[in-house]
C-alpha positions as CSV (number, residue, x, y, z in Angstrom):
1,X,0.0,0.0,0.0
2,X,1.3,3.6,-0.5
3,X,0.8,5.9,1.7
4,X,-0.2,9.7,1.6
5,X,1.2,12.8,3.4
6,X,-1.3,14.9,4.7
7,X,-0.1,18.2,6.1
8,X,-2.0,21.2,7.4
9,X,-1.5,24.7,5.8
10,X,0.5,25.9,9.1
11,X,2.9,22.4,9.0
12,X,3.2,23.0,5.0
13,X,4.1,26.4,5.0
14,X,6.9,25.8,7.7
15,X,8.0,22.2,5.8
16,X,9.1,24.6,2.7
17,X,10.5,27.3,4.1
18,X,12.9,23.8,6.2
19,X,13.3,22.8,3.1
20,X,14.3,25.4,1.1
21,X,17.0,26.7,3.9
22,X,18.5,22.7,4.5
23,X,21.3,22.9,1.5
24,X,22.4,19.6,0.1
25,X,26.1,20.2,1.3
26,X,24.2,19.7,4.9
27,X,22.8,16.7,4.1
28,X,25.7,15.3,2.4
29,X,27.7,15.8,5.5
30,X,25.5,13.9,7.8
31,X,25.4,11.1,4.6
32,X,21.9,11.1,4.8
33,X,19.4,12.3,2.2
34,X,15.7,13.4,2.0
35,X,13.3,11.2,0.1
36,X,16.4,9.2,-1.2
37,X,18.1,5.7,-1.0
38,X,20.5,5.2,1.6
39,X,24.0,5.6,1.2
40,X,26.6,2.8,-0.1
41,X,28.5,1.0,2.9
42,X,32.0,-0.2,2.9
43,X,33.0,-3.4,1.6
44,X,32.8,-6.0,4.2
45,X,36.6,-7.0,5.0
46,X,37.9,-10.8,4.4
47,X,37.6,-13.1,7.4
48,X,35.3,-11.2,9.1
49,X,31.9,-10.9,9.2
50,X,29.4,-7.8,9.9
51,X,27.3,-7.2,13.6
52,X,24.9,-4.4,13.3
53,X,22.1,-2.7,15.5
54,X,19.0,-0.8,13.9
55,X,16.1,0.3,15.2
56,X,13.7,0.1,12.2
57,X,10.8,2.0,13.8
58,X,7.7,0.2,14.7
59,X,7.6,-3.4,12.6
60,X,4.2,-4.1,13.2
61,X,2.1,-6.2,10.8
62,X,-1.9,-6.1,10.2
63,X,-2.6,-8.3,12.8
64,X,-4.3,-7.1,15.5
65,X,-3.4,-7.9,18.8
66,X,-6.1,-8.4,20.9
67,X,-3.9,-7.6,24.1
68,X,-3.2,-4.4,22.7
69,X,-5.8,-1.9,23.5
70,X,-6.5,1.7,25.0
71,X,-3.5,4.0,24.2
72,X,-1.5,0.9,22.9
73,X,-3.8,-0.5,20.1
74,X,-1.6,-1.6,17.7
75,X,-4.5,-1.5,14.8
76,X,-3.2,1.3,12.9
77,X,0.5,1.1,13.8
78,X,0.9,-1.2,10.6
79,X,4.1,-0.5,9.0
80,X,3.5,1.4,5.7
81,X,4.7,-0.5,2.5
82,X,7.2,2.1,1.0
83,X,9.1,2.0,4.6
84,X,9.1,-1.9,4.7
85,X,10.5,-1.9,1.3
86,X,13.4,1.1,2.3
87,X,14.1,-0.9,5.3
88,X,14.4,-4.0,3.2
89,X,17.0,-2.2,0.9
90,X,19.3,-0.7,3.6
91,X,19.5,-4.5,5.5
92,X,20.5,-6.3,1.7
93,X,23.2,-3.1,1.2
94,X,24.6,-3.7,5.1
95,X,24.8,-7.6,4.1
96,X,24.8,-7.8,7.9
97,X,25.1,-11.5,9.2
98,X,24.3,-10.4,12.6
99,X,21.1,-7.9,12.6
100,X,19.9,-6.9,16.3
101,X,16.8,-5.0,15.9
102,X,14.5,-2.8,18.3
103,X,10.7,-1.9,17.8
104,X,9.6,-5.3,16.7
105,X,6.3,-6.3,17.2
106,X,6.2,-10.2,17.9
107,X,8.4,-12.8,16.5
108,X,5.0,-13.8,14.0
109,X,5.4,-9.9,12.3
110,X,9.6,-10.5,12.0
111,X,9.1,-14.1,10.1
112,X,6.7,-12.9,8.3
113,X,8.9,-9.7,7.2
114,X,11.9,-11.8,7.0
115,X,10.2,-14.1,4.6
116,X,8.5,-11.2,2.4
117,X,11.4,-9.3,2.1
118,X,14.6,-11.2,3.1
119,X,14.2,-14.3,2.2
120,X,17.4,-15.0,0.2
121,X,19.7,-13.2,3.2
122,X,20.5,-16.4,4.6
123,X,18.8,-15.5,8.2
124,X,18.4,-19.1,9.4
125,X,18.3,-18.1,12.8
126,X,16.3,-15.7,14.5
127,X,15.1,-14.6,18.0
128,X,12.4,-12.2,19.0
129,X,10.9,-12.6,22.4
130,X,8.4,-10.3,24.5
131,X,10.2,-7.9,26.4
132,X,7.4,-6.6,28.7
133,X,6.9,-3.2,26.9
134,X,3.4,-1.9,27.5
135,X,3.3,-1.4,23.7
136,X,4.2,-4.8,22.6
137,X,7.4,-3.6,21.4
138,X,10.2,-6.3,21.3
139,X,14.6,-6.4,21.0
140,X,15.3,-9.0,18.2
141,X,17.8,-10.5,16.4
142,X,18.4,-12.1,12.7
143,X,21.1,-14.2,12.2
144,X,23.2,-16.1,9.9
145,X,24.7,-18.3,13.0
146,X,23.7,-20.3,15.1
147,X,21.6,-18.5,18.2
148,X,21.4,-20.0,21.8
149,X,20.8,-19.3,25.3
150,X,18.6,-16.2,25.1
151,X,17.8,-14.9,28.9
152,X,15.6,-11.9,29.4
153,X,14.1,-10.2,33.0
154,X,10.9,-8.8,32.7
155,X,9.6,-6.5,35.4
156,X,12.8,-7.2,36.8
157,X,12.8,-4.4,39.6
158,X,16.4,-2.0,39.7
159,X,16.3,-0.6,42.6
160,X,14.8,2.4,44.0
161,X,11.3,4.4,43.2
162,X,10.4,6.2,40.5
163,X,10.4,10.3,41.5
164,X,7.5,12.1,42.6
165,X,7.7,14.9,39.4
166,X,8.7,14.1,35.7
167,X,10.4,17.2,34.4
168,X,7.9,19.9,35.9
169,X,4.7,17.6,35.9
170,X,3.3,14.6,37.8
171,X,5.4,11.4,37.4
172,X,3.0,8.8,36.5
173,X,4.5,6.1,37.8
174,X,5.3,7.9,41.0
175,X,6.2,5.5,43.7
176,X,6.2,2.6,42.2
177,X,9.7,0.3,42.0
178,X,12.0,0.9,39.0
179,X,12.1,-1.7,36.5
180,X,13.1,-2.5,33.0
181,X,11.0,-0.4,30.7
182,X,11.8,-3.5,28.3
183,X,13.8,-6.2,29.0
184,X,17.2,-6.7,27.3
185,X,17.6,-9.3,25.3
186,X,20.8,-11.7,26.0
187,X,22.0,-14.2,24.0
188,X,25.0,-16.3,22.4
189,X,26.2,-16.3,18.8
190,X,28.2,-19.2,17.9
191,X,31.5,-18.0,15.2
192,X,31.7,-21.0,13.0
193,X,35.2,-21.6,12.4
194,X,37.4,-24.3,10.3
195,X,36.4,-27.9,9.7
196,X,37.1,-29.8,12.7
197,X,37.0,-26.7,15.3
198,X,34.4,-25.8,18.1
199,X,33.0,-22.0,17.5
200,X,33.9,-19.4,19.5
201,X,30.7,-17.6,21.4
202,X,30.1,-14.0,21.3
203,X,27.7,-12.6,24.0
204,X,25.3,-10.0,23.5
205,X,22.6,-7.6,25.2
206,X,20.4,-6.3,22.9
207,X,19.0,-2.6,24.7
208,X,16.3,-0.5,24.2
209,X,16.7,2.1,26.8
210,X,13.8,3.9,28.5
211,X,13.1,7.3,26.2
212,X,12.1,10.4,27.8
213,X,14.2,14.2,28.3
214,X,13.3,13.4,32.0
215,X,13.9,9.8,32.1
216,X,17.6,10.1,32.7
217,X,17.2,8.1,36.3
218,X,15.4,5.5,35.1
219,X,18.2,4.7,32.5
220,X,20.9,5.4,34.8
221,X,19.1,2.3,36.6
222,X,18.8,0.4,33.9
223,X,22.5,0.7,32.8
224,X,23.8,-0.1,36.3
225,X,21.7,-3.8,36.1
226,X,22.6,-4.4,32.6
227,X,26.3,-3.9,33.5
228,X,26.3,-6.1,36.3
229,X,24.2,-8.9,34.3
230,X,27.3,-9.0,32.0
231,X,29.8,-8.8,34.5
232,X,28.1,-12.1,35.4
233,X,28.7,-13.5,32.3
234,X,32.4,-12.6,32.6
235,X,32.7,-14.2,35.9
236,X,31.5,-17.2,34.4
237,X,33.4,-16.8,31.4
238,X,36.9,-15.5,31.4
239,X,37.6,-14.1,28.3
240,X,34.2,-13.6,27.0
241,X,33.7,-11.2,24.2
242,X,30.6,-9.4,24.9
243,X,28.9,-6.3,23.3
244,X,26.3,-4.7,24.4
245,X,24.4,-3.0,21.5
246,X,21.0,-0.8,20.8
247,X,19.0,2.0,21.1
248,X,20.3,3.6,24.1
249,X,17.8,6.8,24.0
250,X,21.2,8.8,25.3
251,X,24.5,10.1,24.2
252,X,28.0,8.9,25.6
253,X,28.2,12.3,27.5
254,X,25.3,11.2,29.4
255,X,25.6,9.4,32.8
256,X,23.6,6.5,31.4
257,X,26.1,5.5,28.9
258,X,29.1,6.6,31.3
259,X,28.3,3.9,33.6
260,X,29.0,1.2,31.1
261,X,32.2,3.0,30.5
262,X,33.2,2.7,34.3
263,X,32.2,-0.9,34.0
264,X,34.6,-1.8,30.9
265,X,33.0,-1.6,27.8
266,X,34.2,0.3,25.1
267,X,32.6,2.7,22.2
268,X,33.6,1.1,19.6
269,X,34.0,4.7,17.8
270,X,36.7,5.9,20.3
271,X,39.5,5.1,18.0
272,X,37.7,5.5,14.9
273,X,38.6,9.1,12.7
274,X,34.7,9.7,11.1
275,X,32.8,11.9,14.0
276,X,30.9,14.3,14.9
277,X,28.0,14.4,11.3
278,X,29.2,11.3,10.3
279,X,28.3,9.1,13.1
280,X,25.1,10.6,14.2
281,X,21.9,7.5,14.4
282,X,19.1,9.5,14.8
283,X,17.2,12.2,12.5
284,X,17.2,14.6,15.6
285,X,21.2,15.1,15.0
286,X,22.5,12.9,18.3
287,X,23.9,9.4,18.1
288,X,22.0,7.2,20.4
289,X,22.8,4.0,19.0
290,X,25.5,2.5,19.9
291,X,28.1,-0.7,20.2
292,X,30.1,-0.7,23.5
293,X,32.6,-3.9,23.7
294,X,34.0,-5.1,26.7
295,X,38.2,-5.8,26.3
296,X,37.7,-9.2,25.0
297,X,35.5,-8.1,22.6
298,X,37.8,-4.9,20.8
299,X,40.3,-7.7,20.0
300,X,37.9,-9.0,17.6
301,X,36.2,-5.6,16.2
302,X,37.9,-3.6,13.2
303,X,36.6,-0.7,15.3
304,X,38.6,1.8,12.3
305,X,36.3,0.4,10.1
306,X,32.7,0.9,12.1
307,X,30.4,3.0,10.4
308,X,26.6,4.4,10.7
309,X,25.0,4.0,7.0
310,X,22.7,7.1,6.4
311,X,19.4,6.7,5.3
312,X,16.5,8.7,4.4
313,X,15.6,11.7,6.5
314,X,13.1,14.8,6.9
315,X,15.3,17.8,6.3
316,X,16.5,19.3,9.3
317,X,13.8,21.2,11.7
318,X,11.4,19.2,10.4
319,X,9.8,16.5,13.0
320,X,7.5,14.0,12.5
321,X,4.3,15.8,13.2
322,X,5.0,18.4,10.3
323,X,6.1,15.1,7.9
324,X,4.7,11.5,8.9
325,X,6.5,9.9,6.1
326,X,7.5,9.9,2.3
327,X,8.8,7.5,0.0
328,X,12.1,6.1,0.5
329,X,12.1,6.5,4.7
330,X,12.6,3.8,6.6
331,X,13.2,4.8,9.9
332,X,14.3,8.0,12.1
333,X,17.4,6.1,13.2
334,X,20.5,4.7,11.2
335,X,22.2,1.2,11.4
336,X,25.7,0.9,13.4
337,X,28.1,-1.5,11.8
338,X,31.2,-3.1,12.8
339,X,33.5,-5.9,10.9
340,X,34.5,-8.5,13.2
341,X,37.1,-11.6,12.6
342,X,35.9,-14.7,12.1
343,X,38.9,-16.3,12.9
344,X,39.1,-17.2,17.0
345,X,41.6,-15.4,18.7
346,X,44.3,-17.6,20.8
């Protein structure tokens, strides 16, 4: 189905005027283009393969989910065609053979996008589960190795009440214990390696980070739990590599991020020359997505050759409420890459 742009004279009026003032040398510096396809990413390097984390904005299919009502009815939440078909696009140019993914509906929507769209990507192996997100949203991932041990903690409580005032206002949940706003998703991905040779495991925890200007506390707990679940996992496995990758709804100025920093994990962008423009993974200008490795891990990662792949955007000042969508968007974030060998280190 296509779908129409409807704008009101007030939204249209201030849409071209945006327009008109956003030059393409902007654009071109933040590798992202307005009603475009996506940019062309690096060539993936030999002996390695490709880990990547995109938030593709609300996968939901037409089914509608009877446990989904009030403010969370999912019935017109439907991903629009043209999106599903630019999201499609950017995943076969990222020939990603590890895709963890945020904002997915239910496992049933991902098959049945995987199998409409993807079906000759080789994604053999793929994990979606309920992450206890009032909106039925869900941390997945699509992969061409073999997936085990996936662990999640729903409602898991982290400490602490939630504030009496959000920003300025009443803080709805006021009171209440903290918990995951959605679960992380954990799991192992087995490295196939030469005839005759076990696979090495690499850990991951799959985030999607509470969202909110004035939900900075809430994240802060959330970081400090998810850094001492993989800290577990190191106890238990010396060595480990383990990256903990998402939608992290904050910046790595922010105290949220900076706590996985004081626990050992790395941005995989530290070390890397593109900045600033060039790595941003949101429309609104900030880089929220992100890869952070623990020290096993950055042995494995071509961390100088990481890259966000730009895709599709609404000209700058221009939100969604003045421009639902257009043909050739897929989402208002960008996929984070990184080349990783293949080859198990000794």
């Amino acid at each position: 189905m296509r779908q129409s742009l409807c704008l009101n004279p007030n939204h249209l009026r201030v849409l071209k005027n945006k327009i008109r003032s956003s030059s393409r040398t902007s654009l071109k510096q933040k590798n992202l283009c307005v009603g475009t396809e996506s940019a062309t990413p690096p060539v993936k390097a030999d002996g390695t393969f490709r880990l990547t984390t995109y938030n593709i904005e609300n996968l939901f299919d037409d089914v509608d989910d009877p446990a989904l009502n009030g403010r969370d009815e999912d019935i017109d939440d439907t991903k629009p065609e043209h999106q599903l078909v630019a999201v499609a696009r950017t995943i076969r140019k990222l020939d990603s053979d590890i895709l963890c993914m945020q904002e997915i509906e239910s496992l049933d929507a991902l098959m049945w996008f995987r199998d409409q769209y993807l079906t000759d990507m080789g994604y053999e192996h793929v994990v979606s589960l309920d992450a206890g997100n009032s909106r039925g949203i869900e941390n997945a991932v699509l992969s061409r190795f073999p997936l085990s041990n996936p662990e999640l903690w729903i409602g898991k409580e982290l400490g602490g009440v939630h504030p009496e005032k959000y920003g300025n206002g009443k803080n709805f949940y006021a009171g209440e214990p903290v918990a995951f706003r959605r679960s992380p998703l954990k799991l192992d991905v087995e490295i196939p390696q030469s005839e005759g040779q076990d696979p090495w495991i690499l850990t991951l925890f799959v985030v999607h980070h509470k969202s909110g200007r004035y939900s900075q506390y809430w994240r802060e707990a959330e970081s400090q739990t998810i850094s001492q679940l993989a800290k577990r996992v190191e106890d238990e496995h010396p060595d480990r590599p383990i990256v903990i990758l998402g939608d992290f709804n904050a910046q790595t100025s922010d105290k949220s991020v900076k706590i996985y920093f004081e626990s050992g994990f790395n941005d995989i962008f530290a070390n890397n020359e593109s900045s600033g423009l060039q790595i941003i993974t949101h429309e609104s200008n900030r880089r929220i997505d992100l890869m952070l490795a623990n020290s096993a891990a950055i042995e494995y990662l071509h961390g100088d050759a990481a890259f966000v792949l730009g895709t599709a955007a609404r000209p700058q000042g221009v939100d969604w409420r003045m421009m639902d969508t257009f043909e050739g968007y897929a989402s208002d974030h960008y996929p984070v890459s990184v080349d990783v060998t293949m080859e198990r280190h000794q």
